[in-house]
N, C-alpha and C positions, 0 to 999 in steps of 0.2 A: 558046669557051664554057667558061665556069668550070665545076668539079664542082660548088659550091651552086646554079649556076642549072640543071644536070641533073637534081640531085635535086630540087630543086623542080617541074621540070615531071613527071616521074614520078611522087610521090610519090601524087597525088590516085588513080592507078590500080594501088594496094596495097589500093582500098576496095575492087577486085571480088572478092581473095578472102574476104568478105561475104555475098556475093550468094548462097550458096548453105546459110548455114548460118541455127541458128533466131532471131527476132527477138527482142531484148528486148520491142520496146515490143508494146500491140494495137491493134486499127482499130475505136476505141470509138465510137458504142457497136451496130458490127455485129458484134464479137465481144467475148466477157468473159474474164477468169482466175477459178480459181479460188481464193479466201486462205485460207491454213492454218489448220488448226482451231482455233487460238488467238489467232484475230488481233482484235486491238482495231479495230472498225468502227463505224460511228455505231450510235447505241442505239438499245434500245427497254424500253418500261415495260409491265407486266400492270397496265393501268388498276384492275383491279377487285382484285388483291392490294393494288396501293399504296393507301398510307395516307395519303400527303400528309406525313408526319413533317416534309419538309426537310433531313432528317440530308444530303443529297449535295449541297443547297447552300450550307450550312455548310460541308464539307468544300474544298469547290473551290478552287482557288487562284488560280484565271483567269477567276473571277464571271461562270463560261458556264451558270450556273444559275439560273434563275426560277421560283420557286412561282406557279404563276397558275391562276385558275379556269375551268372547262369546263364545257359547257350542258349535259352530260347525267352529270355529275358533281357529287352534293348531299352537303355535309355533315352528319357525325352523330359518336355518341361513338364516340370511336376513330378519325376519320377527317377530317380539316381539311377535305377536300372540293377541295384543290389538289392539283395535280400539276406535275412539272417541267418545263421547255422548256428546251432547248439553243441555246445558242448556240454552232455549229459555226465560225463564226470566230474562237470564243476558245479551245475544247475543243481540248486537247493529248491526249484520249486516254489519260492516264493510268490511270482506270478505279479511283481512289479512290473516284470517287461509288458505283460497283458494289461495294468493299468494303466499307463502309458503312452498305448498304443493308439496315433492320434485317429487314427483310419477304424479300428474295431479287425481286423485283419488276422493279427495277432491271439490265439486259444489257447487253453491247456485241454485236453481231451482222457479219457476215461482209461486210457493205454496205459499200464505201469510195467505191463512184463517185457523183457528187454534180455535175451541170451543169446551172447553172439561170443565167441574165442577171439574175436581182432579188437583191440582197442579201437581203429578207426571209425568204424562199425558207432560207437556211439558219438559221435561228430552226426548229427542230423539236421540236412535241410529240411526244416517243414513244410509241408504242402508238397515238396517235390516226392521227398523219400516216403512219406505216408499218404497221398493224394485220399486214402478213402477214408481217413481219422475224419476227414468232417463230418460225417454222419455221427461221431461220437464225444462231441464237443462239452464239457464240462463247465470249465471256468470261463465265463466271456467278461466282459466290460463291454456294459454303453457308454452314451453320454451323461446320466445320472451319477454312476459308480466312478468314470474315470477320474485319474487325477490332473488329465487336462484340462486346462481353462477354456473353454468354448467359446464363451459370453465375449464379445467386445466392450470394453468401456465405450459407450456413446460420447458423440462427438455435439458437445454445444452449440446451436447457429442461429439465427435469428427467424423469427415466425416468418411464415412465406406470405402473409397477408401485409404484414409489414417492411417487410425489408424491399418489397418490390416497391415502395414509393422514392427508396434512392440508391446510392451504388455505394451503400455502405456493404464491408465485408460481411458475407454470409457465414462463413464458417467463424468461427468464434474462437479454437485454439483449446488445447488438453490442457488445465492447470499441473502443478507440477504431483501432485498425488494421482491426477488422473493419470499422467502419463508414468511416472509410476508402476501401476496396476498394471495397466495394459502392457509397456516393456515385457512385465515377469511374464507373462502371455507366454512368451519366443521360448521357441522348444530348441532354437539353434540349429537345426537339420539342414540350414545353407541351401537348400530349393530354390530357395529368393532368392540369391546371387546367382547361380547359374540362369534363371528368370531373366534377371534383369542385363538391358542392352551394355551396360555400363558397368558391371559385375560390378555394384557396390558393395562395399563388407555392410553388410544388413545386418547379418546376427550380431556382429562383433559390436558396431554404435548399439545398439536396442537393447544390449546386454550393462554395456557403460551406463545407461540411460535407466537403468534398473538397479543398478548399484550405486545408483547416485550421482553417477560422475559426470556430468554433460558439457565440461570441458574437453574429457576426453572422447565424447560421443561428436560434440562436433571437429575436432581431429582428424577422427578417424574417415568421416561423412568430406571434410575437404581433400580426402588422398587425393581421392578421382573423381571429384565433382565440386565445381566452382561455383553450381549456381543451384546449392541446396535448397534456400529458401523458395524460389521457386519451386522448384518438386517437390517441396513439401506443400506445397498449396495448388497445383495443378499437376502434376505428373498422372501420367496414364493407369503408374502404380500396376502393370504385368504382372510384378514381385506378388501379390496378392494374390495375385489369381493364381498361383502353384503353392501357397502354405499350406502344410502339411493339416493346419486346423481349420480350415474350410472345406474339408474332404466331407465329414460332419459338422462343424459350426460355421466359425464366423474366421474369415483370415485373422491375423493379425495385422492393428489397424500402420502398416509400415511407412505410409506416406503422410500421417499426423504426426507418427512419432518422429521421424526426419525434421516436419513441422517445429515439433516443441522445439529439439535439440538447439535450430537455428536461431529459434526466436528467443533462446537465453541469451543470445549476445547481440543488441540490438541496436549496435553503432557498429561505424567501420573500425573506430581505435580497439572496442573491446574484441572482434574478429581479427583484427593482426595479430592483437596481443595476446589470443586463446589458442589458434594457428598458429603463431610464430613460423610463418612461412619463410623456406631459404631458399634463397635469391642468390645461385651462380652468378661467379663474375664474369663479364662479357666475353664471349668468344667468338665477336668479331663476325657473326653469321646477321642476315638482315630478313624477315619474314612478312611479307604485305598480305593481309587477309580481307576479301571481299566478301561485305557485310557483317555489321556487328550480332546474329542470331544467337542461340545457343549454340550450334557447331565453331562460329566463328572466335565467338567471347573465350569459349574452352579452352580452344589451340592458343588462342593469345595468353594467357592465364600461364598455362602451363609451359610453354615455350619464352614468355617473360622471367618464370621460373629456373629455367635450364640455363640462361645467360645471354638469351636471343633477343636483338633490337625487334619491336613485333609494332606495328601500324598497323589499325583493321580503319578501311575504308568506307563508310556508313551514307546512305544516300539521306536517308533521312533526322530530324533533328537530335533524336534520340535513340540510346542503344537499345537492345533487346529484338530486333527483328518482332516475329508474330507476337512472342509472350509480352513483348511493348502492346504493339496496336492490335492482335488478334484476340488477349482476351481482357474480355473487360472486368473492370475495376472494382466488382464485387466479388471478385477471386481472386484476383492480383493484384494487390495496391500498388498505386505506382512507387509511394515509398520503400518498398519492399525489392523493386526493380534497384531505384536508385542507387539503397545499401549496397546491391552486389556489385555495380557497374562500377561505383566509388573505391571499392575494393582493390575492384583488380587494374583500376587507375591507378590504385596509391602501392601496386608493387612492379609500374613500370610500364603496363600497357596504355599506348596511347590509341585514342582513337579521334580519326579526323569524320567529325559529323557535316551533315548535308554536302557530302562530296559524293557525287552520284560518277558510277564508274561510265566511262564511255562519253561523259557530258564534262565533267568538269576535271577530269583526272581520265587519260586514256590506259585501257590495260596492258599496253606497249607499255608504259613508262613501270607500271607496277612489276612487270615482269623484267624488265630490263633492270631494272636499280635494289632489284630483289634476291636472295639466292634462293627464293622459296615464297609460292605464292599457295596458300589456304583459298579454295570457294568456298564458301556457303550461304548462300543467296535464298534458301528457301522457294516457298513455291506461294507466290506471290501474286500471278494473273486469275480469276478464277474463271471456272468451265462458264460458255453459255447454258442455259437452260433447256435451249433449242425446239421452242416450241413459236407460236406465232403472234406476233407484234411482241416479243419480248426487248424490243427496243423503244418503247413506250417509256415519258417520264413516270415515273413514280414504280419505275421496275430497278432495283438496285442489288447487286454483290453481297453477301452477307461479309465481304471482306472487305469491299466499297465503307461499305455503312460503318462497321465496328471501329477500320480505323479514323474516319470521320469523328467519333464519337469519343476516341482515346488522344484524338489528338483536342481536345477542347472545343472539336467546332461544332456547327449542329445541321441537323437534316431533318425536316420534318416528316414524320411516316403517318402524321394524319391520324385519326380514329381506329380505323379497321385495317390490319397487318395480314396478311400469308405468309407462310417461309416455305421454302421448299425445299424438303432435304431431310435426313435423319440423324446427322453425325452433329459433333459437338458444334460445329462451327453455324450449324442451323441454330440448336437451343442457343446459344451464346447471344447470334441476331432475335432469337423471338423473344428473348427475358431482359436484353436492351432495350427492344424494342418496349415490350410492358413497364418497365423505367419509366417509358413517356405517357403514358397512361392511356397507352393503345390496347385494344381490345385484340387480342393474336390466335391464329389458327398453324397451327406447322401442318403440310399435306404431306406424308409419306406413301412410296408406292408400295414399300412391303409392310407386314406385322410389324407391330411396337416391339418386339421381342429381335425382330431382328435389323430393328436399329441400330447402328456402327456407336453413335454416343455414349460417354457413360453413363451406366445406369441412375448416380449420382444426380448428375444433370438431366435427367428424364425428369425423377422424379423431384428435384428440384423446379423445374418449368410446369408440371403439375402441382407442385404443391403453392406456385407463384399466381394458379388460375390461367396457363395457358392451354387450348383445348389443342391435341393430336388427333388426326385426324388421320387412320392408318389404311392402307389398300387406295390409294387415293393417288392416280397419273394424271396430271395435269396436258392440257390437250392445247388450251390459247391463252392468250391474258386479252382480256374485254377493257375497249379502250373508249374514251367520250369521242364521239364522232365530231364534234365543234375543237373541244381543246387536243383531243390524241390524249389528256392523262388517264393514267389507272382508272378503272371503277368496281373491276372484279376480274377473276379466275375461274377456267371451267377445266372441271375437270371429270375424268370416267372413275369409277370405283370400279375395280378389282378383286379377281379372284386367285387365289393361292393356289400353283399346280404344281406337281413334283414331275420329276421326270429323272429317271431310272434310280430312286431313291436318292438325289443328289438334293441339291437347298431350292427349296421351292420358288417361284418364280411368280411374278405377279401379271397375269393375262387381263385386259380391259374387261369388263362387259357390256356388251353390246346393248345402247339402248340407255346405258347408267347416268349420261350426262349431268352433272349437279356444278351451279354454279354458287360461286363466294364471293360476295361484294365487299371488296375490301377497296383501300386508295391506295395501301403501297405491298410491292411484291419483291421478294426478297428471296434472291435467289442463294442455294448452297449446296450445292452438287460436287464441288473440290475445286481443287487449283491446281496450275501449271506453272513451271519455271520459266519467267524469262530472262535468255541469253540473247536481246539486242544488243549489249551493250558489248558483248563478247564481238570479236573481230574474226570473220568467216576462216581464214589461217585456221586459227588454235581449232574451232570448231570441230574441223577433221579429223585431227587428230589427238581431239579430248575424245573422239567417238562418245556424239550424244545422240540417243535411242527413245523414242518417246517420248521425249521432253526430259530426260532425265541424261547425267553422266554416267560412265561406268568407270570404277574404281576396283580394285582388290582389297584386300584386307588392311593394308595400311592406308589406305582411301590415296592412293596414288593413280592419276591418271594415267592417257597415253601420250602423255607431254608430261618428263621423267620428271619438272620443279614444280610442275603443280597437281596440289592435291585438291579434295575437293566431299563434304559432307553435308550432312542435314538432307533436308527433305527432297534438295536436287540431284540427290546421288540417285544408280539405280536401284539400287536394292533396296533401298530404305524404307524402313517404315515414318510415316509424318506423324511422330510425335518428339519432345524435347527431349525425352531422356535419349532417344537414339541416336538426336543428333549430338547434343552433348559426349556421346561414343567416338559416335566420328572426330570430332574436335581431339579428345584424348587418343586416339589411333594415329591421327593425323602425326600427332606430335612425335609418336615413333617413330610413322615413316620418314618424317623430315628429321629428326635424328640421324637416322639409317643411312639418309641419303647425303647429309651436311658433315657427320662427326665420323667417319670412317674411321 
């Protein structure tokens, strides 16, 4: 016998000394291991944090990611209403979808064993199919680890000590690096376009705008919105408030980046020529629009576009309704107005200025010689105040005053100001008002917190040295018993009381009386549409409710040739981007109704 045929028969009983030491493998699944605290294991999701964004199947490399929808899982703003499933036959475990994850939602957990005969079996929703893996959560991502950009690029504006001596623009504008930076931000998840009243493509410009291309960013931003520079300098910006990276950081800043886009082309020639708008040839249809608003400017814009002779009817001397005279001109230059109104004059739309409907042009005749008449009149009367002697000189509208003060005239508000009110259109009056180098108090009856304003403009008007004054129901306005003018405001401080967990409510306190000696009061509690000029006929049968029209989806009244948007509609929310909606809806319906 040869030595290889010896060792060969030996060699098999070198395994017993084995037999006594520890196993690698285990005897699953009647014993388990335990995996180290950083082990990448199959996931799991916090159903009710996730957002549905999709940013982790974007990212995947190995397309083991599926947005799909769940029965006890409904969509709303800010939330697609999908959630992700796994496909563990494709999942490498990498755990990029966990970086990613703009919410923190997203885990890999300690679970690796996995024995099932059905292949569908490893398709797993997380959070649903494993609800108790949270307890055993491995791989997470914060905000230090993620690969998301949290941080906003700051927005440059001018000191608030300064800039309140004149009605130079406060916001200052993203250079083109800053915007840049901030664009690459956009995770793309489209939240913001369902957000917004106007379903702007958000990702799609912010993405151009990141790759450089801002020709094509403002393209995309004119589809369906004619008056971007405006929104980019005052829009309400909703879009923000549902990105997916303000769950944990900061939104992306979407209504600067809109900003930047517009303000690369800052004449009307280089806008045509970036746009290249096309301009159908006529077909013979006529459309009169009352009031040049955003709702009204939109419809003409885009109905000039389609091949329609379009007339918008303007009472006053200039276009833009409120974004003209409701805000003032250290957020909206008027040059700024100008560039767009020039625009959409120079592809067709006319507009007849100081022709006030009912006075100088009856709405017989606009209806009569029209195949289609556009409202949008806005909401232009404001509320009384309704407290006593509020009919005193030196008591004025914060919609009074602002446009006083956009139209070049002047009002004197004296030394000492009050405003009364919490929403934007108060701060607007009280930081005009500090322009004149009035000392201002704004009195609201609820918490600063649940102010209607933007937070922007709070602290804005704080940072200008205007005092708020919160829990605060004004009771009279104190008038000189020789002249009848202003000399002060009394008002009760208030107590915050909830009732059956609902938003709390502000109750006087008895005894609280504090007066404010101020010269002028300045009231901003809202406004109301007026329809004097409208002829009692139509009224009926536009059924108007509240001061307000009622329209359907294509903002069509119940007088089949006219339609009717902005802030006079019912449903509407008063701000521009919604009515600017209306404007572009309108145009369908007047389509719908005109091109069979």
């Amino acid at each position: 016998m040869s030595f290889i045929d010896l060792k060969g028969m030996l060699q098999p009983l070198g395994a017993v000394k084995q037999l006594f030491k520890k196993p690698h493998t285990i005897q699953y699944p009647y014993e388990t291991n335990k995996a180290s605290d950083n082990y990448r294991g199959l996931h799991f999701n916090d159903l009710d944090q996730c957002i549905g964004c999709g940013n982790c199947s974007t990212i995947c490399q190995n397309d083991a990611i599926d947005m799909i929808s769940l029965d006890n899982i409904d969509g709303k703003k800010g939330d697609s209403g999908l959630r992700p499933r796994i496909d563990n036959g494709r999942c490498c475990w990498c755990a990029l979808c966990v970086d990613v994850c703009p919410t923190g939602s997203l885990n890999l957990t300690k679970d690796y064993i996995f024995v099932t005969d059905n292949p569908n079996d490893f398709l797993l929703t997380p959070g649903l199919d494993n609800p108790d893996a949270k307890d055993r959560l491995s791989y997470t991502c914060d905000m230090n680890t993620s690969l998301s950009l949290y941080d906003r690029v700051p927005m440059r504006e001018l000191d608030g000590k300064e800039r309140v001596k004149s009605f130079a623009e406060v916001v200052l504008g993203y250079s083109e690096e800053e915007a840049r930076a901030e664009a690459d931000r956009c995770i793309s998840c489209g939240l913001c376009t369902e957000a917004c009243p106007e379903n702007m493509h958000i990702p799609e410009y912010i993405n151009a705008i990141a790759r450089g291309n801002d020709d094509d960013a403002l393209r995309i931003i004119y589809d369906n919105n004619p008056l971007p520079e405006m929104c980019g300098k005052v829009c309400t910006r909703v879009c923000e408030d549902v990105c997916a990276l303000q769950v944990r950081g900061e939104a992306v800043a979407i209504r600067w980046l809109k900003r930047y886009a517009t303000e690369t082309a800052p004449t009307v020639e280089m806008i045509k020529e970036i746009v290249d708008p096309k301009i159908e040839e006529p077909n013979g249809f006529s459309v009169g629009i009352v009031g040049a608003g955003p709702a009204g400017l939109t419809a003409a814009y885009y109905l000039a576009l389609k091949g329609y002779d379009v007339t918008i009817y303007e009472a006053q001397a200039h276009a833009g309704g409120m974004i003209m005279y409701g805000i003032p001109k250290y957020r909206f230059p008027l040059e700024s107005i100008d560039k767009q109104i020039q625009y959409m004059e120079s592809i067709g739309v006319k507009i007849k200025y100081n022709t006030k409907v009912g006075k100088d042009i009856t709405f017989d005749e606009i209806y009569t010689n029209n195949d289609a008449v556009f409202v949008g009149i806005g909401l232009q009367n404001p509320w009384n105040i309704g407290i006593k002697n509020e009919d005193s000189p030196g008591v004025i509208s914060a919609i009074e005053y602002l446009k006083i003060i956009n139209s070049d005239e002047t009002y004197d508000v004296g030394k000492k100001v009050a405003v009364i009110g919490g929403g934007n259109v108060a701060i607007d009056g009280a930081r005009v008002s500090a322009r004149f180098g009035a000392d201002v108090t704004i009195l609201y009856r609820r918490r600063v917190e649940d102010m209607p304003a933007d937070w922007e403009e709070i602290e804005g008007a704080e940072h200008e040295g205007i005092n708020i004054v919160p829990q605060a129901i004004p009771t009279r306005i104190i008038k000189d018993e020789k002249t009848g003018k202003v000399i002060g405001i009394e008002y009760l401080k208030a107590k915050m009381v909830a009732e059956d967990g609902g938003r709390p409510r502000p109750v006087a306190i008895e005894g609280s009386e504090t007066i404010y000696e101020c010269d002028t009061v300045i009231g901003a509690i809202g406004q109301q549409a007026d329809f004097d000029w409208l002829p009692e006929n139509y009224k009926e049968d536009l059924i108007i409710e509240r001061g307000k029209i009622q329209v359907n989806d294509l903002r069509q009244t119940g007088v089949t040739k006219i339609f009717a948007g902005g802030d006079s509609v019912k449903y509407g929310n008063s701000d521009a981007i919604s009515a600017i909606a209306d404007g572009f809806n309108a145009v369908k319906g007047i389509d719908k109704l005109l091109l069979k």
